[in-house]
C-alpha positions in Angstrom: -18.8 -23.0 -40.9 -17.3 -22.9 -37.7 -18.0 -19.6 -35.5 -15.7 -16.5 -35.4 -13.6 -16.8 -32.6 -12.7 -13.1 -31.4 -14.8 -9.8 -33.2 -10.9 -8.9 -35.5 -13.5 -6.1 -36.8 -16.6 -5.1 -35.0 -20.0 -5.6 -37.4 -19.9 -2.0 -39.3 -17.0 -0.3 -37.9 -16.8 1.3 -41.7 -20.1 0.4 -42.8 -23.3 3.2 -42.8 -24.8 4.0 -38.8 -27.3 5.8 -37.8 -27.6 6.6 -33.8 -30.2 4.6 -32.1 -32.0 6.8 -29.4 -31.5 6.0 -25.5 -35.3 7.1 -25.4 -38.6 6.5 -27.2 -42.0 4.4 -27.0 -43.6 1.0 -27.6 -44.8 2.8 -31.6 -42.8 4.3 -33.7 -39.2 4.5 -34.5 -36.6 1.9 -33.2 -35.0 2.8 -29.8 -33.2 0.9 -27.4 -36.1 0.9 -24.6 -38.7 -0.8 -26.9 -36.2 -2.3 -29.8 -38.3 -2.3 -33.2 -41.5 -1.4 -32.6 -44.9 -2.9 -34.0 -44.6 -0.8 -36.9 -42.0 -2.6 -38.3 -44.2 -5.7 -38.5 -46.7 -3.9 -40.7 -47.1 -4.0 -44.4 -45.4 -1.8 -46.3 -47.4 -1.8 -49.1 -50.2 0.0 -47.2 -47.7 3.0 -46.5 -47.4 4.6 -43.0 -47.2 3.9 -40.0 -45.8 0.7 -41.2 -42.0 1.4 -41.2 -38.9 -1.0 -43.2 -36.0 -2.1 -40.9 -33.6 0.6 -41.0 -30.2 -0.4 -42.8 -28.0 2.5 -41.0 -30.0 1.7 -37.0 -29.7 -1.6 -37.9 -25.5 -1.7 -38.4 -25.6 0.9 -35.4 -27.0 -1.9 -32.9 -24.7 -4.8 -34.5 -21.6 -2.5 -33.9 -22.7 -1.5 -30.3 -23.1 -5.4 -29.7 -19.9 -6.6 -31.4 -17.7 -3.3 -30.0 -18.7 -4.6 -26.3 -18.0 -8.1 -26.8 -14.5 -7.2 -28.3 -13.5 -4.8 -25.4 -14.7 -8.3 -23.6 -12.2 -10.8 -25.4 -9.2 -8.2 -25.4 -9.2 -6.5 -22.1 -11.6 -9.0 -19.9 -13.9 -6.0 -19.2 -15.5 -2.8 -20.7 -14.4 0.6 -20.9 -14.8 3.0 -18.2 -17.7 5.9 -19.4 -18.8 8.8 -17.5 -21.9 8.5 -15.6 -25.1 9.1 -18.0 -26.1 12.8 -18.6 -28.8 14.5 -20.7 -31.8 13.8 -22.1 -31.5 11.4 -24.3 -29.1 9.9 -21.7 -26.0 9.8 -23.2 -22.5 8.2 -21.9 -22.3 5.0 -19.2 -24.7 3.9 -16.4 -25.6 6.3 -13.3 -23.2 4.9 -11.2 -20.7 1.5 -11.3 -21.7 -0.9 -8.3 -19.6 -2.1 -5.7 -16.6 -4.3 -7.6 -17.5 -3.1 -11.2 -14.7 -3.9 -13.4 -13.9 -1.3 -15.7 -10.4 -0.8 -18.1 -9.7 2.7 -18.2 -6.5 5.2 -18.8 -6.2 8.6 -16.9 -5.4 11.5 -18.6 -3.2 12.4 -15.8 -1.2 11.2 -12.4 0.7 8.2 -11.5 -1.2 6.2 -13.9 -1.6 8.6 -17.1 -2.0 7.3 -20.8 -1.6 3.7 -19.6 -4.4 1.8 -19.4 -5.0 -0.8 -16.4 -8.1 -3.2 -15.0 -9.6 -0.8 -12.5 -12.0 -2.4 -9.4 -14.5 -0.4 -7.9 -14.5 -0.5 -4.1 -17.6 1.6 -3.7 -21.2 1.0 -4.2 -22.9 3.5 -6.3 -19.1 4.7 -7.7 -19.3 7.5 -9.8 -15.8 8.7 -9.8 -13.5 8.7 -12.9 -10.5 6.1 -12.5 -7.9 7.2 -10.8 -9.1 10.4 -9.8 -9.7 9.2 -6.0 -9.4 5.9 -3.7 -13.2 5.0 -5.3 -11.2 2.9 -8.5 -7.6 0.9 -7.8 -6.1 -0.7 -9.9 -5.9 -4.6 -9.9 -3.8 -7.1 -11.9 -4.8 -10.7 -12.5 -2.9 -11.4 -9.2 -5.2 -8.7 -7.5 -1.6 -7.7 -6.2 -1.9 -3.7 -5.1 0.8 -1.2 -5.4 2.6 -1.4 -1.8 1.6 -5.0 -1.0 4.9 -6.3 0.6 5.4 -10.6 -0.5 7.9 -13.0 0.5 9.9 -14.7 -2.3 12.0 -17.3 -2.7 13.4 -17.5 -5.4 17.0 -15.7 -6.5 16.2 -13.6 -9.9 13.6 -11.0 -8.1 9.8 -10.9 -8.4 8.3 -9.5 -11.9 6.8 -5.5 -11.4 8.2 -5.4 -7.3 11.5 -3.8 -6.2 13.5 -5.5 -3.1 12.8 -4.2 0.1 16.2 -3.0 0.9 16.1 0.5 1.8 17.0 1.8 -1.4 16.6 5.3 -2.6 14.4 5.3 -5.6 12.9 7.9 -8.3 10.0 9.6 -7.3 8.4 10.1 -10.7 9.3 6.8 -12.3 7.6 5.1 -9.3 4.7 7.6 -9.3 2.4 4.9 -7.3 4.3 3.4 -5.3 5.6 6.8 -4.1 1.4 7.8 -3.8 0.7 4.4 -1.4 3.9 5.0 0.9 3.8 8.0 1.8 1.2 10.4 3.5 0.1 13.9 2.5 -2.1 16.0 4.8 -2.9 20.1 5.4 -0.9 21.3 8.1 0.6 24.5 10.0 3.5 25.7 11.3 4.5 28.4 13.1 8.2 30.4 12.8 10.4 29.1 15.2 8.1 26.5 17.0 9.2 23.3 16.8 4.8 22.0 17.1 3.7 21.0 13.5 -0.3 20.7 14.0 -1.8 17.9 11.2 -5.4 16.9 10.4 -5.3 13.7 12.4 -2.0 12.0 13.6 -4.6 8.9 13.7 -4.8 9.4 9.7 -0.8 10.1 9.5 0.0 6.3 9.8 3.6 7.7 11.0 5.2 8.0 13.7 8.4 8.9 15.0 11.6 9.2 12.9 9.1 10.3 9.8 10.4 12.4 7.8 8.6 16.0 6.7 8.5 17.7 3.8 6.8 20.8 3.1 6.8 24.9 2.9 8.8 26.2 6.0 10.2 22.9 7.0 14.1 22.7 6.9 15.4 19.7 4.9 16.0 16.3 7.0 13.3 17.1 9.8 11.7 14.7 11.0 8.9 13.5 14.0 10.6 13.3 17.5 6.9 12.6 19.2 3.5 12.4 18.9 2.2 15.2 21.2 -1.6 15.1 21.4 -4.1 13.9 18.2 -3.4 16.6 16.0 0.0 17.9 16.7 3.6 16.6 16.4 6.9 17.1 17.6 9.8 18.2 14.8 13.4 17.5 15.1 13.5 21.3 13.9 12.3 24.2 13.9 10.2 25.6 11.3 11.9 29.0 8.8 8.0 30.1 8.6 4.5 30.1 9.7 1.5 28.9 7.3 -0.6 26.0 6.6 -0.5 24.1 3.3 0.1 20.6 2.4 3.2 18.4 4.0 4.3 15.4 2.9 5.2 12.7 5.6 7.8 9.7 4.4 7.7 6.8 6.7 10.7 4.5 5.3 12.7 8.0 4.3 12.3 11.1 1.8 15.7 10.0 -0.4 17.2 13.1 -1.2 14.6 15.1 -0.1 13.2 16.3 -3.9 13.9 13.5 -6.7 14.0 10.1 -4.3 12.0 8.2 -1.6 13.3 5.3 0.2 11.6 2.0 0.0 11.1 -0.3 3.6 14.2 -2.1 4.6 13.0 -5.4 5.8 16.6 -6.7 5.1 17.3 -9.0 8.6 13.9 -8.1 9.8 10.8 -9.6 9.9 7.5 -7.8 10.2 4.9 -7.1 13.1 1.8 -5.6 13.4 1.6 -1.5 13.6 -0.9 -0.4 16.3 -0.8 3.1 16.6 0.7 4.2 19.7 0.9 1.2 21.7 4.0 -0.4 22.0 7.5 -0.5 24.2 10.8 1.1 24.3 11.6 -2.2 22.5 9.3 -1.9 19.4 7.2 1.6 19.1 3.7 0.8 17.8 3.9 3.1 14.7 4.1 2.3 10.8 7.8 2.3 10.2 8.9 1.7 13.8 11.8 -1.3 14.4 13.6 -2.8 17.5 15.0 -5.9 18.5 18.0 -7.8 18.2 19.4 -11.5 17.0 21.6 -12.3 20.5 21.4 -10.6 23.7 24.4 -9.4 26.4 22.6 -9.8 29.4 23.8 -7.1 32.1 23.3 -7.7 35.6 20.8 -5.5 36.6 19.1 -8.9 34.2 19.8 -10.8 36.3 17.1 -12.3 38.9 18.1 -11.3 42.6 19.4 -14.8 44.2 22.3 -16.7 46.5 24.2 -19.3 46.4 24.8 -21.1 49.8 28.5 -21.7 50.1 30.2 -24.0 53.0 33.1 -26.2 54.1 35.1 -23.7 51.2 38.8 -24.9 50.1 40.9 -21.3 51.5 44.1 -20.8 50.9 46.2 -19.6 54.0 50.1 -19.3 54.7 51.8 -21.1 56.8 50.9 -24.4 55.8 48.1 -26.0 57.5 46.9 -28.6 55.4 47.8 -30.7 52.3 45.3 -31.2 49.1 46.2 -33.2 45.8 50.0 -32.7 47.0 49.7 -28.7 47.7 50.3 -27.4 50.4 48.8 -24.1 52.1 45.2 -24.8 52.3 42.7 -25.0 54.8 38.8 -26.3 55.1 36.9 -23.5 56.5 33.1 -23.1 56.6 32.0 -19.8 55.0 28.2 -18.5 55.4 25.8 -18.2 52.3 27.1 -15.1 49.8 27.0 -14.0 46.4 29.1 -15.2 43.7 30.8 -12.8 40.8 32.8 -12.7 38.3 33.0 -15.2 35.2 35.5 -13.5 33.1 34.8 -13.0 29.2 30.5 -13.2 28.9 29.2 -14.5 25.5 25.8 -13.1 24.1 22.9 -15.7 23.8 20.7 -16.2 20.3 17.0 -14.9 20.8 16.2 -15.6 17.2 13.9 -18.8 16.9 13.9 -21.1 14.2 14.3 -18.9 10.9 15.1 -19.2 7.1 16.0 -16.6 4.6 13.7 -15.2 2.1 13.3 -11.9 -0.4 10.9 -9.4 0.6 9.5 -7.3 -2.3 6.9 -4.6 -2.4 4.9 -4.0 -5.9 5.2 -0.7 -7.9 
């Protein structure tokens, strides 16, 4: 008969179990440590300490064995369980290694009641799913939430949102809002227009971010990144305090119910650096500059002459006679400037480029 191809009921499931112990010895009663011990090899007809297999432990360590391998076949990895406790040890192993696979549903946050393929990115990980930046989330793409991808194709990308600028919910996109923006303690003072932060190194934004948070007015936003752990607000803040602000790099929506996505719409996309950059580009997440053609002014211009002589000038009375005109004369003029071209027309500084969708993953 051929073999079962996928566990449709795990060995048991409504069958007797009795609970094998997580602790015991080489004699005596079966446990997982030792398995069935050397009693069970004696005979029975001489009475103790022979002992017969046990019908109930027996089921109990078929269903643990078929359970597993079903949670294998359906979700391509095991359940998440707490860390071991007790004594007998009871729940999962003292701590998931360094990309431990684990499927798991929180009970609350962006993620709650669904459950995903969580990766552990820590050794010794001992953190519930979700809870922290220990577990993310992966998909068989190993795509995560904010990851930004070029497509070509016209009818959108599957589980991404074009990167347009649009104003989206806040709650619907729970995770994406968590990876795009940036929430840290900070204080204010009434009137002061200094908002002091945790670490502007940690803040990933720059100017033009927007700020959100007790004692800020709505639409405020970062004019300048004053020293490592204070900012410069476009206002001033109603109240003094410290709690916890919110800082929105691609926009804050509406300021309660939306967030703005990137806009990468006639853009393309450079490398953030922190505070380095020119009046042209600014270094931080969110910054843009640039342009597709260029007016060049004169102060452009590199300082040099043209050497002029024997120059056509008209003078009246008549003094000469060119191509049937009369009125000009051939006069030698020393080197000058020249000026004035009439209408200018600005030059392309976009190289080679073709069109393509840019969409972030929710």
């Amino acid at each position: 008969m051929a073999a079962n191809p996928y566990f449709l009921y795990p060995f048991a499931e409504s069958g007797t179990v009795t609970p094998i112990s997580n602790t015991g010895s080489s004699t005596g009663t079966v446990n997982y440590p030792y398995g069935f011990t050397s009693n069970y090899e004696l005979d029975l007809s001489g009475g103790a300490p022979a002992l017969p297999i046990p019908r109930g432990q027996f089921n109990q360590l078929m269903l643990d064995i078929t359970t597993a391998l079903q949670n294998l076949q359906t979700y391509g990895a095991s359940p998440w369980v707490a860390p071991a406790t007790g004594s007998p040890p009871v729940g999962g192993p003292a701590s998931y290694p360094l990309y431990a696979r684990v499927f798991y549903s929180p009970a609350s946050g962006a993620y709650s009641g669904v459950y995903l393929l969580w990766e552990s990115q820590v050794a010794s990980n001992t953190s519930v799913p979700g809870a922290d930046g220990n577990w993310i989330p992966v998909s068989q793409s190993m795509v995560q939430v904010g990851t930004v991808q070029w497509f070509a194709g016209p009818n959108g990308l599957t589980g991404s949102l074009k990167c347009d600028g649009t104003a989206i919910s806040r709650t619907t996109y729970a995770a994406l809002y968590d990876a795009l923006t940036v929430t840290q303690t900070a204080s204010t003072t009434n009137s002061s227009t200094t908002l002091t932060v945790t670490s502007t190194a940690n803040l990933s934004a720059g100017p033009n971010a927007k700020i959100e948070g007790a004692g800020i007015p709505a639409g405020t936003y970062i004019t300048t990144i004053l020293t490592s752990t204070t900012v410069q607000m476009s206002a001033a803040a109603t109240a003094g305090g410290t709690g916890s602000m919110v800082f929105y790099v691609w926009g804050n929506g509406n300021g309660s119910t939306l967030f703005n996505l990137p806009n990468l719409s006639r853009n393309v996309p450079v490398g953030a650096n922190g505070t380095t950059g020119t009046t042209t580009l600014g270094g931080y997440l969110g910054q843009s500059g640039g342009e597709e053609t260029h007016l060049m002014a004169a102060s452009e211009l590199y300082n040099h002459t043209h050497d002029v002589s024997n120059q056509l000038v008209y003078s009246s009375p008549t003094t000469g006679v060119i191509n049937g005109a009369a009125g000009y004369s051939l006069q030698t003029r020393a080197s000058g400037g020249i000026s004035g071209f009439g209408t200018q027309t600005a030059f392309n500084v976009i190289q080679p480029s073709v069109n393509l969708w840019a969409y972030i993953k929710y």
